[in-house]
N, CA, C and O atoms as a DFTB+ gen file, in Angstrom:
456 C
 N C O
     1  1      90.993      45.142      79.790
     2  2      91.838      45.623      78.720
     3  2      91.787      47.151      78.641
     4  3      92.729      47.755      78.130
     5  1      90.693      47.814      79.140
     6  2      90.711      49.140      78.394
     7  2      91.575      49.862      79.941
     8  3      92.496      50.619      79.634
     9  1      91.363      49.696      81.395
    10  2      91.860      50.545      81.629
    11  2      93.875      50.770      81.877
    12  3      94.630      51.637      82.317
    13  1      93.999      49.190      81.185
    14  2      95.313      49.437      80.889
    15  2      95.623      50.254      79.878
    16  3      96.793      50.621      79.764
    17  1      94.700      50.660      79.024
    18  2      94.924      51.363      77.314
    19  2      95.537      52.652      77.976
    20  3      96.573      53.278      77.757
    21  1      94.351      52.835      79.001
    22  2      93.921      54.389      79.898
    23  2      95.396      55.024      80.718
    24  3      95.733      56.114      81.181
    25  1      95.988      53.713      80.592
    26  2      97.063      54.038      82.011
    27  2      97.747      54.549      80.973
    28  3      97.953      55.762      81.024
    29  1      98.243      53.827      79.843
    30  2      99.511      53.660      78.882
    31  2      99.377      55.109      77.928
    32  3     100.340      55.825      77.650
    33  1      97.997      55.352      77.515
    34  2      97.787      57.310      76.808
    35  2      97.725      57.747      77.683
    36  3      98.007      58.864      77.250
    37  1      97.513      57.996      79.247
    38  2      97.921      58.626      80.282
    39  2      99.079      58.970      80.353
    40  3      99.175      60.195      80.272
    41  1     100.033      58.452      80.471
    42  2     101.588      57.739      80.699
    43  2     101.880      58.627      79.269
    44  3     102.537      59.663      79.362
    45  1     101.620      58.400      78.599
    46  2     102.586      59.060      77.177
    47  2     101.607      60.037      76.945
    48  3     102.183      60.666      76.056
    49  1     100.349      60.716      77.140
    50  2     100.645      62.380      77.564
    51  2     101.591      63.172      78.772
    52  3     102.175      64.252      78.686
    53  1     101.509      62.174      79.973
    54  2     102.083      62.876      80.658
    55  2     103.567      63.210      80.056
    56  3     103.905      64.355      79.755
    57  1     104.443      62.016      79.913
    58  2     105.806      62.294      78.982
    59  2     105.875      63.062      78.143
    60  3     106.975      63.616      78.123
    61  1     104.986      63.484      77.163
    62  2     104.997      64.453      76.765
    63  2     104.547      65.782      76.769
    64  3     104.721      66.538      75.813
    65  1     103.982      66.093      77.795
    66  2     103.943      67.158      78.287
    67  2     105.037      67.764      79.257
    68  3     105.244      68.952      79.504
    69  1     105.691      66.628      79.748
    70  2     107.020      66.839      80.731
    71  2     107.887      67.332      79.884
    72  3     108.534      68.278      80.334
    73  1     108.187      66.922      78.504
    74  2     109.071      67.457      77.515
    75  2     108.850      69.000      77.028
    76  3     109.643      69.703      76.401
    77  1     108.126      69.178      77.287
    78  2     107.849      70.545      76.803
    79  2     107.848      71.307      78.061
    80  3     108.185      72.447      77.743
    81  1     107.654      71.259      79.249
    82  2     108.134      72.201      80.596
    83  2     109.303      71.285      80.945
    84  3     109.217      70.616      81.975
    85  1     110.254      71.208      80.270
    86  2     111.800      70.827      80.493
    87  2     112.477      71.423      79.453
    88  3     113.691      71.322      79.275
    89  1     111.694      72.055      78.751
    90  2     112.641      72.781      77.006
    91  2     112.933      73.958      78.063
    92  3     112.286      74.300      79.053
    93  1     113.988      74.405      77.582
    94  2     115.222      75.270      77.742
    95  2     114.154      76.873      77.431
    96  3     113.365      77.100      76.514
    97  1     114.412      77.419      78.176
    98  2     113.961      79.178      77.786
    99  2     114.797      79.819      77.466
   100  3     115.863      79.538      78.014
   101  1     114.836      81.268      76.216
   102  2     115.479      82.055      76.325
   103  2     116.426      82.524      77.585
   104  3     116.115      82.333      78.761
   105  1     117.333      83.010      77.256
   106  2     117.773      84.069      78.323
   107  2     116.731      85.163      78.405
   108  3     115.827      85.349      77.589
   109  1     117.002      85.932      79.608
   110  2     115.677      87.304      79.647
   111  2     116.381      88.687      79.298
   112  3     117.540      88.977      79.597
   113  1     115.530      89.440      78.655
   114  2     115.731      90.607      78.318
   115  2     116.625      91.575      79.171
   116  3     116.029      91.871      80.206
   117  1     117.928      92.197      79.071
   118  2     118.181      93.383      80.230
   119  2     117.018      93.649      80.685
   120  3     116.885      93.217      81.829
   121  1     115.788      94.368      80.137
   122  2     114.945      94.404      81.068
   123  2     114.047      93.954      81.754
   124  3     113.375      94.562      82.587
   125  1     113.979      92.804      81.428
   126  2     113.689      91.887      82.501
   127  2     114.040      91.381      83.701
   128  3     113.445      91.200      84.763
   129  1     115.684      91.098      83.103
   130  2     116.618      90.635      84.131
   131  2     116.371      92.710      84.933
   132  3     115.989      92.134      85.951
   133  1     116.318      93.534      85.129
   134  2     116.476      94.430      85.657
   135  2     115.191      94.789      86.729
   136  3     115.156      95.159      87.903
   137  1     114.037      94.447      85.581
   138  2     112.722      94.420      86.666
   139  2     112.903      93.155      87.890
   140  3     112.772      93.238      89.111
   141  1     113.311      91.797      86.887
   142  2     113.637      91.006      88.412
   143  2     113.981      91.021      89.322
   144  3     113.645      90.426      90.346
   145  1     115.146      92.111      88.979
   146  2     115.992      92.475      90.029
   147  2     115.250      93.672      91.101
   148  3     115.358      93.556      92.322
   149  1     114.923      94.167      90.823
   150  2     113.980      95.405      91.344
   151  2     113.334      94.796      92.515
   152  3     113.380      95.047      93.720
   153  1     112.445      93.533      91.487
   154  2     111.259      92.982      92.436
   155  2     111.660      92.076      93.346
   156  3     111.077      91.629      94.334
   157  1     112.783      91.848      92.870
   158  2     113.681      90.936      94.392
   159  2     114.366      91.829      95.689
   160  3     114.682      91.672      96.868
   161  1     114.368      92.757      94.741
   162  2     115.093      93.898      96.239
   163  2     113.584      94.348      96.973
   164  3     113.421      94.070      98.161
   165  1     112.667      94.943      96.323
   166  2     111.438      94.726      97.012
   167  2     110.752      94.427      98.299
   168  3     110.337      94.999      99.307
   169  1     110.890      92.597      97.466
   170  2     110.298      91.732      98.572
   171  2     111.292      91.574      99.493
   172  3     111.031      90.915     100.499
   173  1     112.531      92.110      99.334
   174  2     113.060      91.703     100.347
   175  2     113.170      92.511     101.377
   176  3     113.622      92.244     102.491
   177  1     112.545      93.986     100.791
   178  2     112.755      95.652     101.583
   179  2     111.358      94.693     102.696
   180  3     111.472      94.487     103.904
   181  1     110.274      94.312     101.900
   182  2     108.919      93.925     102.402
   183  2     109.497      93.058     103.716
   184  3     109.393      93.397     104.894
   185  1     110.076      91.955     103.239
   186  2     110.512      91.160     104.528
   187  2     110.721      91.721     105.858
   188  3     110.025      91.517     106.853
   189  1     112.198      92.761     105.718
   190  2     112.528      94.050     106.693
   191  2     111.079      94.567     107.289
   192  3     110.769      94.189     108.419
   193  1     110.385      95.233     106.716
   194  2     109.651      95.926     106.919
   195  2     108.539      95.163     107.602
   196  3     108.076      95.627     108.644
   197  1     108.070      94.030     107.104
   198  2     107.676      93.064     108.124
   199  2     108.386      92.311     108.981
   200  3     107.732      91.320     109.305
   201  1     109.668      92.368     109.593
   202  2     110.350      92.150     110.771
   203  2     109.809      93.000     111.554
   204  3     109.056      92.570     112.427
   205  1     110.025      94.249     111.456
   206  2     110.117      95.317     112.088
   207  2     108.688      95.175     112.510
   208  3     108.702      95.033     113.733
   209  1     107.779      95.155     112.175
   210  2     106.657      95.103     112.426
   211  2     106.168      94.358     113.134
   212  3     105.319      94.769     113.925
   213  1     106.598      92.751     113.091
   214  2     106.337      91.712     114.027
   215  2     107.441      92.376     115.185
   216  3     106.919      92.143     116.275
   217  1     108.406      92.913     115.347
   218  2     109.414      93.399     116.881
   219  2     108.604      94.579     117.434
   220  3     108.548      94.928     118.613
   221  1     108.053      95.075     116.493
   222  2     107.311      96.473     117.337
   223  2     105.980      96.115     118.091
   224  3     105.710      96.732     119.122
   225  1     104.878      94.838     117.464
   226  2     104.157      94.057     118.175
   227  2     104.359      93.118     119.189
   228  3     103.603      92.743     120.085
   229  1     105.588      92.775     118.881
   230  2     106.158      91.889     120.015
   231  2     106.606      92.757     121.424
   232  3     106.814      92.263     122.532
   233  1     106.676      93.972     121.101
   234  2     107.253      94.689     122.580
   235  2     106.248      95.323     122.666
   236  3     106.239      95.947     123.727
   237  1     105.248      95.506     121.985
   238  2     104.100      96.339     122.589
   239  2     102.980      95.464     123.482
   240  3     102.217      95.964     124.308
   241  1     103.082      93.587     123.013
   242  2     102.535      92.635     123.649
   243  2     103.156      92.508     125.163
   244  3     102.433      92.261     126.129
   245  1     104.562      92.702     125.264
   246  2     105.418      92.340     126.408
   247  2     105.395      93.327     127.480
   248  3     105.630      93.086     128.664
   249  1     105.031      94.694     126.870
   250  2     104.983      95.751     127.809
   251  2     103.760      95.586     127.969
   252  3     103.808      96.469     128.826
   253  1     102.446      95.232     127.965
   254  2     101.286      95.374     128.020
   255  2     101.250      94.096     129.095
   256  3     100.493      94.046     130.064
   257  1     102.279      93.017     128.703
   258  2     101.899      92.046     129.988
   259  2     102.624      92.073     131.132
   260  3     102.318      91.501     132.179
   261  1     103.559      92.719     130.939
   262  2     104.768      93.639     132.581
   263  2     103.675      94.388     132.898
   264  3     103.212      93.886     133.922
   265  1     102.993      95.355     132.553
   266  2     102.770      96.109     133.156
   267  2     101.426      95.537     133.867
   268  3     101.207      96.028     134.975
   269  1     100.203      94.276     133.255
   270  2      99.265      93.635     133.644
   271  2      99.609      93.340     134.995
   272  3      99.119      93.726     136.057
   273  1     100.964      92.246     134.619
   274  2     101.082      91.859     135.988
   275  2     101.591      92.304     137.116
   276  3     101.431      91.792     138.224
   277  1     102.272      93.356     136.832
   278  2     102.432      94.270     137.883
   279  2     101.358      94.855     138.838
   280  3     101.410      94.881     140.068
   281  1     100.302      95.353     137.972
   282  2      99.450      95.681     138.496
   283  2      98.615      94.931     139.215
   284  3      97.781      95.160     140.092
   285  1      99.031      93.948     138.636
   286  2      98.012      92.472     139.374
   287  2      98.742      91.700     140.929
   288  3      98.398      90.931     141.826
   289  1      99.800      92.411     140.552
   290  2     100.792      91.912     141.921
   291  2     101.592      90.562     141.411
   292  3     102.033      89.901     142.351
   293  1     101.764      90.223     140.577
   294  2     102.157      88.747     140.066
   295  2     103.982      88.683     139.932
   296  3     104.511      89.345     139.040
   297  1     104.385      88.289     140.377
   298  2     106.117      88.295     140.210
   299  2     106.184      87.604     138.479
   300  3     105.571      86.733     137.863
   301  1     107.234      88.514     138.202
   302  2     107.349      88.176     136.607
   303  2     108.955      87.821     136.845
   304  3     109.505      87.826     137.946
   305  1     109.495      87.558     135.762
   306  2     110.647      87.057     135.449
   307  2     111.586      88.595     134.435
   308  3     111.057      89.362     133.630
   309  1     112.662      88.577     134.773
   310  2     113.211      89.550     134.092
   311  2     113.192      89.268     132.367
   312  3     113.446      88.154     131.908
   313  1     112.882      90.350     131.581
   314  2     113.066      90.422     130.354
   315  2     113.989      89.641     129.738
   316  3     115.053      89.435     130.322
   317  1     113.700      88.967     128.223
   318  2     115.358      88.321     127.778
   319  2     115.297      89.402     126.672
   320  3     114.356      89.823     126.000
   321  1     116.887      89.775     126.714
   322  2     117.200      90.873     126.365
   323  2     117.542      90.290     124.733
   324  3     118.007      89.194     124.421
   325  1     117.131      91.443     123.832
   326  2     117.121      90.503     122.280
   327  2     116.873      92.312     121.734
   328  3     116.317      93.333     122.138
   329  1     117.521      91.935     120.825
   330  2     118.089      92.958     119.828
   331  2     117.417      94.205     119.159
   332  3     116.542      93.879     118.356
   333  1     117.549      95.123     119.250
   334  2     116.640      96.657     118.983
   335  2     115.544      96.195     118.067
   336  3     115.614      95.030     117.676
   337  1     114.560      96.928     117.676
   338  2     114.135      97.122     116.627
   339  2     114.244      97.945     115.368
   340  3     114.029      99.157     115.404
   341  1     114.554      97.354     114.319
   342  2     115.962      98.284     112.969
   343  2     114.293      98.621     112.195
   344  3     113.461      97.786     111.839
   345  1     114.213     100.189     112.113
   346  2     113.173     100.223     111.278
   347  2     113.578     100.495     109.890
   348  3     113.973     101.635     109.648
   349  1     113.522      99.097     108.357
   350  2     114.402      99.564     107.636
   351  2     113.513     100.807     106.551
   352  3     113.401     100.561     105.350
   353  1     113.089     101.765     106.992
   354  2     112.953     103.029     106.107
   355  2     111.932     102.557     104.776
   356  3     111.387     101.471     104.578
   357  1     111.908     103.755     103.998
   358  2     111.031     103.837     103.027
   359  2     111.721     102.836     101.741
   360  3     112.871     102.606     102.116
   361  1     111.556     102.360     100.795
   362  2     111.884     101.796      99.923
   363  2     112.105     102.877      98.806
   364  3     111.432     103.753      98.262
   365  1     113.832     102.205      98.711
   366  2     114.294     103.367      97.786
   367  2     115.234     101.877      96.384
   368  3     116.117     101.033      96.535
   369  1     114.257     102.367      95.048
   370  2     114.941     101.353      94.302
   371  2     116.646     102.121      93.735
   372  3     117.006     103.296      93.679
   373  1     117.233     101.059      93.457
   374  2     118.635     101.140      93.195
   375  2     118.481     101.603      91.601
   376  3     117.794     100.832      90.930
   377  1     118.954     102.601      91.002
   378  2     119.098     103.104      90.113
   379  2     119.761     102.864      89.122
   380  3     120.978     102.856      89.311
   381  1     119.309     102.601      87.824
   382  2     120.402     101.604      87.451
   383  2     121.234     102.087      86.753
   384  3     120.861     103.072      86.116
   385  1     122.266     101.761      86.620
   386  2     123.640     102.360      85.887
   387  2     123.745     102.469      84.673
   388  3     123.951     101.518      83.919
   389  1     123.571     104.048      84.211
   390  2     123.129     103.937      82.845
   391  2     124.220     103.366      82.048
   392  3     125.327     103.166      82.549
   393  1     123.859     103.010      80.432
   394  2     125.635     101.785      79.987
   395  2     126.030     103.380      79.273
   396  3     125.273     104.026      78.549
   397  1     127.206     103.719      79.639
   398  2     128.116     104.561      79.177
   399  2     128.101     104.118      77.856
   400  3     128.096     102.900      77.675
   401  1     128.087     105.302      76.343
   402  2     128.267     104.852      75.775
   403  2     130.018     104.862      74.878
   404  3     130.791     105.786      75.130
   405  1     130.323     104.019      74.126
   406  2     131.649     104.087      73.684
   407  2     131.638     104.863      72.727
   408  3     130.783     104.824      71.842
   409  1     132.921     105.959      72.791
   410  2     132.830     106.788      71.882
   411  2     133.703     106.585      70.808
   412  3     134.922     106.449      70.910
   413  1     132.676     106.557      69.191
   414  2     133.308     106.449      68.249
   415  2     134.893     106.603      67.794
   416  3     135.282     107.629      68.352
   417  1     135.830     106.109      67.129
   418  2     136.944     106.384      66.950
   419  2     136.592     107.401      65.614
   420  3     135.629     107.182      64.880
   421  1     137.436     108.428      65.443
   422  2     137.100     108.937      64.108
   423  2     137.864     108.002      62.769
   424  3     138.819     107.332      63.161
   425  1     137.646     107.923      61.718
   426  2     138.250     106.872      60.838
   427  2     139.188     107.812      59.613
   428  3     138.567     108.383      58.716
   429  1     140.313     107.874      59.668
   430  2     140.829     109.010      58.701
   431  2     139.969     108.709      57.444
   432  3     139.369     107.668      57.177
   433  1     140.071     110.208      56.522
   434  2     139.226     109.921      55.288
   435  2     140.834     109.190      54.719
   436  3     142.038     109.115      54.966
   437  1     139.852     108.807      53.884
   438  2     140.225     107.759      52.420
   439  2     141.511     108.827      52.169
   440  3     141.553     109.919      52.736
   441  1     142.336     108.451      51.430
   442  2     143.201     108.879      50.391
   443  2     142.553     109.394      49.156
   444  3     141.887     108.801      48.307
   445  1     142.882     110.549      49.251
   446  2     142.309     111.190      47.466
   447  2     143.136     110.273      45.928
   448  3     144.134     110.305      45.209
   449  1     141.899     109.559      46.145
   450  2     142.802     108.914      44.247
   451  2     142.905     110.434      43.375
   452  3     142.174     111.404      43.171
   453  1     144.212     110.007      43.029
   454  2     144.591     110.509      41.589
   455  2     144.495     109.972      40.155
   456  3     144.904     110.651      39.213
């Protein structure tokens, strides 16, 4: 009997804990939504920047083994020819567009009561 009790308050904490990481969140702050954005351009500069890094190891591995076996006398196979290495630069964040502001209308004065 009991470890069916166990399954069944198991079972209805878990349900209710599922209800509460399924409630709806705010929307995020402009600045939030702006840092997100930042930190997504980022990781993605990071990605680049680790391409580049794995292509510059990759041809420094390939020239190191042309030139092994050359020296070793070993017939190699011609290079497969595959695409430069793009070094994408320093990380420069995108600046954000300041909000112009709208300029007041002037409001005629009032009418002078008589």
């Amino acid at each position: 009997m009991r470890p069916v009790m166990h399954q069944w308050i198991g079972a209805a904490l878990l349900a209710a804990c599922s209800a509460v990481a399924w409630a709806k969140l705010p929307p995020p702050s402009p600045e939030a939504q702006a840092k997100a954005e930042e930190a997504a351009a980022k990781a993605k500069w990071a990605d680049k920047v680790a391409a580049y890094q794995l292509c510059e190891a990759q041809n420094k591995v390939a020239a190191f083994y042309y030139a092994s076996a050359k020296a070793a006398g070993k017939p190699t196979e011609p290079p497969v020819p595959t695409p430069p290495c793009v070094d994408p630069g320093p990380f420069v964040a995108a600046s954000p567009t300041p909000a112009t502001p709208i300029p007041a209308t002037p409001t005629p004065p009032a009418a002078a009561q008589k």
